[in-house]
N, CA, C and O atoms as CSV, one atom per row, in Angstrom:
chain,resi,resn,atom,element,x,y,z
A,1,UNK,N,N,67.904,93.815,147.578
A,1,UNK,CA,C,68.023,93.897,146.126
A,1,UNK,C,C,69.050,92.868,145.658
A,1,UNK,O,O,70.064,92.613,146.308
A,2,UNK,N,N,68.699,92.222,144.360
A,2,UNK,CA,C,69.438,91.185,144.186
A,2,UNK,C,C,70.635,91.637,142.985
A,2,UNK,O,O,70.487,92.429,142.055
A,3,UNK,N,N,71.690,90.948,143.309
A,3,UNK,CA,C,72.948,91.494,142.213
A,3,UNK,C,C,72.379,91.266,140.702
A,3,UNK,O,O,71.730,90.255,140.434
A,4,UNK,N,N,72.609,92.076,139.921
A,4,UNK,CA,C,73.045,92.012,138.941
A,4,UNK,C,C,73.525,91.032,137.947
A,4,UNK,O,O,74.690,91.147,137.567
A,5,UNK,N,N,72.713,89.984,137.425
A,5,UNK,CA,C,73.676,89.205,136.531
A,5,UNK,C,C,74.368,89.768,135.399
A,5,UNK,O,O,73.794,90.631,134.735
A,6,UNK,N,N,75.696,89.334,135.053
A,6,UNK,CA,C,76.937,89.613,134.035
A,6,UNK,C,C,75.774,89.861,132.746
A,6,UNK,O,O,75.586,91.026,132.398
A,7,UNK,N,N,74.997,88.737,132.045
A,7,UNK,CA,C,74.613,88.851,131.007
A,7,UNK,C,C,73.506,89.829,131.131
A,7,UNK,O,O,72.744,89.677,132.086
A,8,UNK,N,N,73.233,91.141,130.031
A,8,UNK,CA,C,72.306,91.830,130.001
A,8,UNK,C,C,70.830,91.426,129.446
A,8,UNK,O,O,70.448,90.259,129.349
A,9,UNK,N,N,69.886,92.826,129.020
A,9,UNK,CA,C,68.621,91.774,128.203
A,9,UNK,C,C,69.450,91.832,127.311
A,9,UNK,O,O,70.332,92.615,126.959
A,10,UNK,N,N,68.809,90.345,126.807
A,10,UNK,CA,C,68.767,90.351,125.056
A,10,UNK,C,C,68.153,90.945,124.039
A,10,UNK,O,O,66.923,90.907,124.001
A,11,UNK,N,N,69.196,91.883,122.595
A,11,UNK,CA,C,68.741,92.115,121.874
A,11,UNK,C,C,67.603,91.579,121.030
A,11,UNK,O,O,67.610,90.349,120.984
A,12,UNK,N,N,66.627,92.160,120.349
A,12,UNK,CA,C,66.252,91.295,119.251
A,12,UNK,C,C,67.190,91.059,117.966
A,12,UNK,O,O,67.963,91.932,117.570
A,13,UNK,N,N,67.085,90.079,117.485
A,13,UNK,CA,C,67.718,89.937,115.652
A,13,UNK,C,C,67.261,88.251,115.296
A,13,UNK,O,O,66.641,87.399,115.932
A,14,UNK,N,N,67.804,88.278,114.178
A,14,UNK,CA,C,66.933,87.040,113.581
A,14,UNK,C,C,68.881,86.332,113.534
A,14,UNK,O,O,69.850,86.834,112.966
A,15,UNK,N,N,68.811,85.266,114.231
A,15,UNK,CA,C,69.290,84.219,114.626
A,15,UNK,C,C,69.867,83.319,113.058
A,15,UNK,O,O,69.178,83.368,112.039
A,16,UNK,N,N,71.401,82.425,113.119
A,16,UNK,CA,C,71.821,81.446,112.427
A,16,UNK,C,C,71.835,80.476,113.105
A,16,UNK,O,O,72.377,80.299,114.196
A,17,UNK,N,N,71.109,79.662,112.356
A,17,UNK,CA,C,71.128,78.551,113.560
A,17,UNK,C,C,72.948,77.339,113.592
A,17,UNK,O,O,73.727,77.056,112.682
A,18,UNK,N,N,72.941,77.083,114.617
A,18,UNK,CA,C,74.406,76.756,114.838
A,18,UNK,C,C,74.319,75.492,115.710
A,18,UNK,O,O,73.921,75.725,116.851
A,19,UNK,N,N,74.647,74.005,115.390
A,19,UNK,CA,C,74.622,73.456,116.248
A,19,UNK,C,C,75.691,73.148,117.225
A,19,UNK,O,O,76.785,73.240,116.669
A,20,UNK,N,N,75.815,72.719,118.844
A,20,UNK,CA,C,77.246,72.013,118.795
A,20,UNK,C,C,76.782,71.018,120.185
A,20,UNK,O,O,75.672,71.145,120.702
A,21,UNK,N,N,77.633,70.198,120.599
A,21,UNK,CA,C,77.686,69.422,121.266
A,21,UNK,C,C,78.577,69.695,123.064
A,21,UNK,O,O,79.782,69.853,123.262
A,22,UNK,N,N,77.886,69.675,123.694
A,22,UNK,CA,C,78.333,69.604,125.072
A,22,UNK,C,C,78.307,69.547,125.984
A,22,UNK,O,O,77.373,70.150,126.512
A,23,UNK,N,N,79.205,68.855,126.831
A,23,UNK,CA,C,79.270,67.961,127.836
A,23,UNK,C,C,78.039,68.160,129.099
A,23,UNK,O,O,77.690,69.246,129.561
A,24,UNK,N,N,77.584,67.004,129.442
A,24,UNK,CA,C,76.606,67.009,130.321
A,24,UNK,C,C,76.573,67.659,131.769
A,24,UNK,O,O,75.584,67.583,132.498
A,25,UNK,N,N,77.874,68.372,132.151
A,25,UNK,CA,C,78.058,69.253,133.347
A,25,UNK,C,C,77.719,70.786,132.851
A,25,UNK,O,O,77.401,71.772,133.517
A,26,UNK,N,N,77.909,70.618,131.409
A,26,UNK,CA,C,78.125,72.150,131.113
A,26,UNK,C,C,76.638,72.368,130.928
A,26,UNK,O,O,76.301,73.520,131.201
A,27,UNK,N,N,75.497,71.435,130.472
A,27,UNK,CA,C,73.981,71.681,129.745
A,27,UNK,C,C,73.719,72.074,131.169
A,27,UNK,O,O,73.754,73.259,131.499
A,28,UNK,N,N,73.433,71.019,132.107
A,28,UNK,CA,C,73.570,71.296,133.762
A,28,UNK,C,C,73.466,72.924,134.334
A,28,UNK,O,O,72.428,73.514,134.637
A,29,UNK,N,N,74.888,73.463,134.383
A,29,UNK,CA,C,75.073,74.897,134.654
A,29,UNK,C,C,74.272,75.747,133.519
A,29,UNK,O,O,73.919,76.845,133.951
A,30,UNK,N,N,73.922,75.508,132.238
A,30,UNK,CA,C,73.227,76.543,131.464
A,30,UNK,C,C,71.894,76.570,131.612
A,30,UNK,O,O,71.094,77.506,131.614
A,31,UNK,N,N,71.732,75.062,131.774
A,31,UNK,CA,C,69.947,75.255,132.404
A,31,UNK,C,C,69.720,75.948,133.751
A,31,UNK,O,O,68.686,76.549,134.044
A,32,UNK,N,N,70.600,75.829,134.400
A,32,UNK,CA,C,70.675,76.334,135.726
A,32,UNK,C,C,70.352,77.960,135.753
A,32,UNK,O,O,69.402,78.470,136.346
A,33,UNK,N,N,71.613,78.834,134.781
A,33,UNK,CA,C,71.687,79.933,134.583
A,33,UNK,C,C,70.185,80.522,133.882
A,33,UNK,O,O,69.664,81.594,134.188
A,34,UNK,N,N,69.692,79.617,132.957
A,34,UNK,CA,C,68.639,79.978,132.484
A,34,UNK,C,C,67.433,79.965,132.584
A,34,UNK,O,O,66.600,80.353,131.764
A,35,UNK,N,N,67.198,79.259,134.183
A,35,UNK,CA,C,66.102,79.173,135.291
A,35,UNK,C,C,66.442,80.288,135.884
A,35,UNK,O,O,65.436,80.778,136.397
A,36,UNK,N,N,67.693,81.142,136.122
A,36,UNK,CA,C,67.858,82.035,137.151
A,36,UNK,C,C,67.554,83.512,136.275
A,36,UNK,O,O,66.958,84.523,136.648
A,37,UNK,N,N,68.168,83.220,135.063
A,37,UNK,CA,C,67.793,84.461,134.261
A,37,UNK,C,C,66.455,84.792,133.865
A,37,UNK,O,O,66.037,85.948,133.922
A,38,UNK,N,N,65.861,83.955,133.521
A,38,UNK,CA,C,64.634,84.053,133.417
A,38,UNK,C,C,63.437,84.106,134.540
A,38,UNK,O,O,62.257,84.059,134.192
A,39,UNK,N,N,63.821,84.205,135.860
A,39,UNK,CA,C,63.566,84.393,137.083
A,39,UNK,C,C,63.611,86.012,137.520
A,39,UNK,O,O,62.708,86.760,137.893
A,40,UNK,N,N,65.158,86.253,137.300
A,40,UNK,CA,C,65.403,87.244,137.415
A,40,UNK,C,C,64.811,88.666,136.659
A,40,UNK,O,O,64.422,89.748,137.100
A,41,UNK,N,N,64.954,88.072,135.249
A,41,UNK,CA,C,64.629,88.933,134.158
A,41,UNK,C,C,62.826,89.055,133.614
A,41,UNK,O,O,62.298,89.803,132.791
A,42,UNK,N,N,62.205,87.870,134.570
A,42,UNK,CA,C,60.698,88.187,133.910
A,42,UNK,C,C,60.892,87.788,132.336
A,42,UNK,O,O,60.338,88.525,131.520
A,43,UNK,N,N,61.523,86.848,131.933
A,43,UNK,CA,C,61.224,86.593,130.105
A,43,UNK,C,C,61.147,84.983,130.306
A,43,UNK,O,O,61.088,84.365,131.369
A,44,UNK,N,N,61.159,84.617,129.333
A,44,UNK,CA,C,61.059,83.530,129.070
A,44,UNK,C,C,62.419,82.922,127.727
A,44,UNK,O,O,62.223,82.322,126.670
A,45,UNK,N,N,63.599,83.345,128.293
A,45,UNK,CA,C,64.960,82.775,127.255
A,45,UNK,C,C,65.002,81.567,127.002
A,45,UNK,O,O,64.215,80.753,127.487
A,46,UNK,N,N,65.796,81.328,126.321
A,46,UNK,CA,C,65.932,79.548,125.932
A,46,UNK,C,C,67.417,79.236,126.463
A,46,UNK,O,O,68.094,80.118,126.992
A,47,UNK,N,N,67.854,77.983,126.293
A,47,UNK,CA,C,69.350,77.919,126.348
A,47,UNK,C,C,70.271,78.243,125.037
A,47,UNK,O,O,71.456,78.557,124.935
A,48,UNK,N,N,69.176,78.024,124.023
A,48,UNK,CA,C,69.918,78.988,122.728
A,48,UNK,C,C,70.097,80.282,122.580
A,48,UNK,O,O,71.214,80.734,122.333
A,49,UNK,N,N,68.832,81.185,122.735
A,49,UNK,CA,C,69.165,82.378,123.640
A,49,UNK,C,C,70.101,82.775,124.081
A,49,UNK,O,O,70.884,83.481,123.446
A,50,UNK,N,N,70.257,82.438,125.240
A,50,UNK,CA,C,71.615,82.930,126.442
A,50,UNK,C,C,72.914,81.893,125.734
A,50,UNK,O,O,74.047,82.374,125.702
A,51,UNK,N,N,72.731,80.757,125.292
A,51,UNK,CA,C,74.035,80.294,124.483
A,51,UNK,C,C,74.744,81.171,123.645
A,51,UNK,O,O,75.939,81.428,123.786
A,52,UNK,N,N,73.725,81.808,122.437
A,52,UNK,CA,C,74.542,82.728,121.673
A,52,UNK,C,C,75.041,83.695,122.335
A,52,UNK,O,O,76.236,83.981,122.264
A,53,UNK,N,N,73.886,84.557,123.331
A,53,UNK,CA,C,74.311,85.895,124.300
A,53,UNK,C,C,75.906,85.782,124.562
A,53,UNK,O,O,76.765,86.627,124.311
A,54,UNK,N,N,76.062,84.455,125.158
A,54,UNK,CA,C,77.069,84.354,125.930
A,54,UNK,C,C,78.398,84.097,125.352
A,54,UNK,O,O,79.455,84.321,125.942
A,55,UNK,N,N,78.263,83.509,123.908
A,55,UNK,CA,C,79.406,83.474,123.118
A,55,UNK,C,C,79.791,84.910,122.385
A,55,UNK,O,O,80.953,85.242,122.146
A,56,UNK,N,N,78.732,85.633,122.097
A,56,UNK,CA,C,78.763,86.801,121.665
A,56,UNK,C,C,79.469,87.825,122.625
A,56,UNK,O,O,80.196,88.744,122.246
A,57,UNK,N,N,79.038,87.430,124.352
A,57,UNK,CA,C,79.684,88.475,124.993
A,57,UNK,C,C,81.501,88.168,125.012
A,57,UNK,O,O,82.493,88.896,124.996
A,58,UNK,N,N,81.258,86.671,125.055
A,58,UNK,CA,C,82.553,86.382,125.264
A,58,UNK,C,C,83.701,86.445,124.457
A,58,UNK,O,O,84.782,86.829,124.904
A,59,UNK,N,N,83.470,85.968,122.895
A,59,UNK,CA,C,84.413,86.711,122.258
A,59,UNK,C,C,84.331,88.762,121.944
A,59,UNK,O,O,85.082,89.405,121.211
A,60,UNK,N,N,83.432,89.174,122.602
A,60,UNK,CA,C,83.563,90.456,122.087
A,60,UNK,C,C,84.366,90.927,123.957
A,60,UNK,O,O,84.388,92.101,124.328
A,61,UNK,N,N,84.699,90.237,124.488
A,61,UNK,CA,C,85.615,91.052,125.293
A,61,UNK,C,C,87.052,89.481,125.589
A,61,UNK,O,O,87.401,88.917,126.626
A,62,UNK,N,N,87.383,89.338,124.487
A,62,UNK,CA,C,88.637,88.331,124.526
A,62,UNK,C,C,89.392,89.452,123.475
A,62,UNK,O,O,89.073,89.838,122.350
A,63,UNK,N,N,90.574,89.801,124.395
A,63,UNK,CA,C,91.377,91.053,123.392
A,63,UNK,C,C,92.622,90.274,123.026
A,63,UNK,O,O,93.486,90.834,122.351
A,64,UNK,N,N,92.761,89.144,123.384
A,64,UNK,CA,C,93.519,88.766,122.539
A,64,UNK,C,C,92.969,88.120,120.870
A,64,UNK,O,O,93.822,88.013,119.988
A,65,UNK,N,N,91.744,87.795,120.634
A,65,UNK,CA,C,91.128,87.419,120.308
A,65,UNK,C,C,90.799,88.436,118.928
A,65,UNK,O,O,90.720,88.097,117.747
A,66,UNK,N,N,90.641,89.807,119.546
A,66,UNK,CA,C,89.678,90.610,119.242
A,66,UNK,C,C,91.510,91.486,118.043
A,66,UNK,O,O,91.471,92.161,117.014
A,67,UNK,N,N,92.481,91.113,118.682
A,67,UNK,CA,C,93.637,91.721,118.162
A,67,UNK,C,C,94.059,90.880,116.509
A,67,UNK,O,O,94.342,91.243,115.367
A,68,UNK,N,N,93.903,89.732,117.173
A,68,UNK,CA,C,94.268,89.028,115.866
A,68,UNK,C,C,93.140,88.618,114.623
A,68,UNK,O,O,93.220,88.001,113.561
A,69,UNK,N,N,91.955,89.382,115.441
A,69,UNK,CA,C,91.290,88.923,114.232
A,69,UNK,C,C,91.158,90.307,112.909
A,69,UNK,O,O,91.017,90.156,111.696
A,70,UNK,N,N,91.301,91.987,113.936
A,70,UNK,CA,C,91.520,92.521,113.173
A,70,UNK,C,C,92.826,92.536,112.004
A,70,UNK,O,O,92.708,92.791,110.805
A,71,UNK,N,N,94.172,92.158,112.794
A,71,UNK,CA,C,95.247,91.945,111.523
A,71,UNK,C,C,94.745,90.459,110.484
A,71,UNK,O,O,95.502,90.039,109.609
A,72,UNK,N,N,93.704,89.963,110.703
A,72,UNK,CA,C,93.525,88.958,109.853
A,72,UNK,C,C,92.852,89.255,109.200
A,72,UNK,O,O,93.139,89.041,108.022
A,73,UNK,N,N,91.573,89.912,109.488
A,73,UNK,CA,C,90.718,90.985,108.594
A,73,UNK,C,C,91.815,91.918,107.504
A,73,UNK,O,O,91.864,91.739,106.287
A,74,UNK,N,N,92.535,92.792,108.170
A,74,UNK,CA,C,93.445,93.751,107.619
A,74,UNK,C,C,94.102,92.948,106.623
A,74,UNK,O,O,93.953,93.146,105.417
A,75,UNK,N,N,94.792,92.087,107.086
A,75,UNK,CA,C,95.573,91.206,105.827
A,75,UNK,C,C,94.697,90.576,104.536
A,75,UNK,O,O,94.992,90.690,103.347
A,76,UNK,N,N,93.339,89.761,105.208
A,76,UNK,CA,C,92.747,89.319,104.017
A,76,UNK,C,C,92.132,90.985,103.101
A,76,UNK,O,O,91.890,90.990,101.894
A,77,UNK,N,N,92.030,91.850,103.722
A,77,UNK,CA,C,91.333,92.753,102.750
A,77,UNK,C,C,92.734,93.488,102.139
A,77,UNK,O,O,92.424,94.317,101.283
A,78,UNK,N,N,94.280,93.388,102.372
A,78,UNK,CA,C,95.164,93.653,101.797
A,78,UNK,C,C,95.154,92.521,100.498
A,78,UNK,O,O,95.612,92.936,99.433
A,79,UNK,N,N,94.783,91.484,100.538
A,79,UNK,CA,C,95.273,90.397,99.855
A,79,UNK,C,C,94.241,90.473,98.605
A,79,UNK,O,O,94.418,90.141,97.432
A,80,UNK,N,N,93.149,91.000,99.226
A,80,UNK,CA,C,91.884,90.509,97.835
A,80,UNK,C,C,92.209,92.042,96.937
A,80,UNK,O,O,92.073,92.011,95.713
A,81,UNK,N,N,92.676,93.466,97.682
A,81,UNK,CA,C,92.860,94.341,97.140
A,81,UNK,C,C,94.404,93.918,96.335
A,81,UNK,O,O,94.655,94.169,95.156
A,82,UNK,N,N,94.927,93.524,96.889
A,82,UNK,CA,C,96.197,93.061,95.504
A,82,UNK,C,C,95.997,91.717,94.648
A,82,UNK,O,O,96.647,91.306,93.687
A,83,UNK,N,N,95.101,91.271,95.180
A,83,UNK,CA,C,94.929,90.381,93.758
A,83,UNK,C,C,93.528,90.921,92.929
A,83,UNK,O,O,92.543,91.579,93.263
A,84,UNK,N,N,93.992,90.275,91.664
A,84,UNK,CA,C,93.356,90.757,90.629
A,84,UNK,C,C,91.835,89.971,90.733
A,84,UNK,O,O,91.983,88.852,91.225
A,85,UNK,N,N,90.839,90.188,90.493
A,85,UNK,CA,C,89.471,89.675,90.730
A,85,UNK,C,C,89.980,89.206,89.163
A,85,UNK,O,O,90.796,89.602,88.331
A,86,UNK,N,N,88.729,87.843,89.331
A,86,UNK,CA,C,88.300,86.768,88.088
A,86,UNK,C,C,87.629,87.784,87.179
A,86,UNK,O,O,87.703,87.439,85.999
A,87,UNK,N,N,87.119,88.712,87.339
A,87,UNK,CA,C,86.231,88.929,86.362
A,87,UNK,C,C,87.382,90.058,86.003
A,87,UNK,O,O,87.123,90.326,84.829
A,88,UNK,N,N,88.442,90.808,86.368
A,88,UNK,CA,C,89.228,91.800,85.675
A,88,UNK,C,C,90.195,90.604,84.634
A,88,UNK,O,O,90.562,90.843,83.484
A,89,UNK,N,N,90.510,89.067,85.551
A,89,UNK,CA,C,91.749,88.500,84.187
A,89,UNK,C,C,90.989,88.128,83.146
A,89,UNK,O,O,91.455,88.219,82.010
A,90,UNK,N,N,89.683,87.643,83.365
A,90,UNK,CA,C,88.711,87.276,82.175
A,90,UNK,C,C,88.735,88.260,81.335
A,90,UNK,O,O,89.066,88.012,80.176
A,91,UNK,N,N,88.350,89.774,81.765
A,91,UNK,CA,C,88.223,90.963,80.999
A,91,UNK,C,C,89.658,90.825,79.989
A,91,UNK,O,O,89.600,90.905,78.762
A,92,UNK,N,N,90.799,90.628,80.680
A,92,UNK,CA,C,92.163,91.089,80.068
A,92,UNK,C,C,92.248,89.438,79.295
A,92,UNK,O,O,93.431,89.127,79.152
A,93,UNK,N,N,91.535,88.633,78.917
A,93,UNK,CA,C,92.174,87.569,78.314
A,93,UNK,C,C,91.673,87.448,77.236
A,93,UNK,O,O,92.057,86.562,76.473
């Protein structure tokens, strides 16, 4: 029986498309991974596919990551709740 790869199946959802650029060792190892996953898994993934999978898994288990983005969340929704919305100073002018 063969191990387990890290990345699970993929959900369905309807996709943003996102471009980016990188380095020719790294396309290398993702095509690689995505001959093996799709080997493994019986589907037919893309490297966009398992690209997002894999950014998705990866910031959702970076806790340092995952710490500062809630106090940044927390702060911007402190900030829009103390300032006054455009349409309340319009109202008052």
């Amino acid at each position: 029986m063969m191990a387990e790869l890290k990345l699970g199946k993929l959900p369905n959802r309807t996709p943003v498309k996102l471009t980016l650029s990188i380095m020719p060792d790294i396309e290398d190892a993702l095509l690689d991974y995505v001959a093996i996953y799709n080997t493994r898994r019986g589907v037919e993934a893309t490297p966009a596919d398992l690209g997002a999978a894999m950014l998705e898994q990866f910031l959702a288990n970076d806790r340092e990551f995952i710490a500062a983005r809630k106090l940044m969340l927390e702060e911007r929704a402190a900030h829009d709740l103390a300032a006054p919305s455009a349409k309340a100073r319009e109202a008052r002018a």
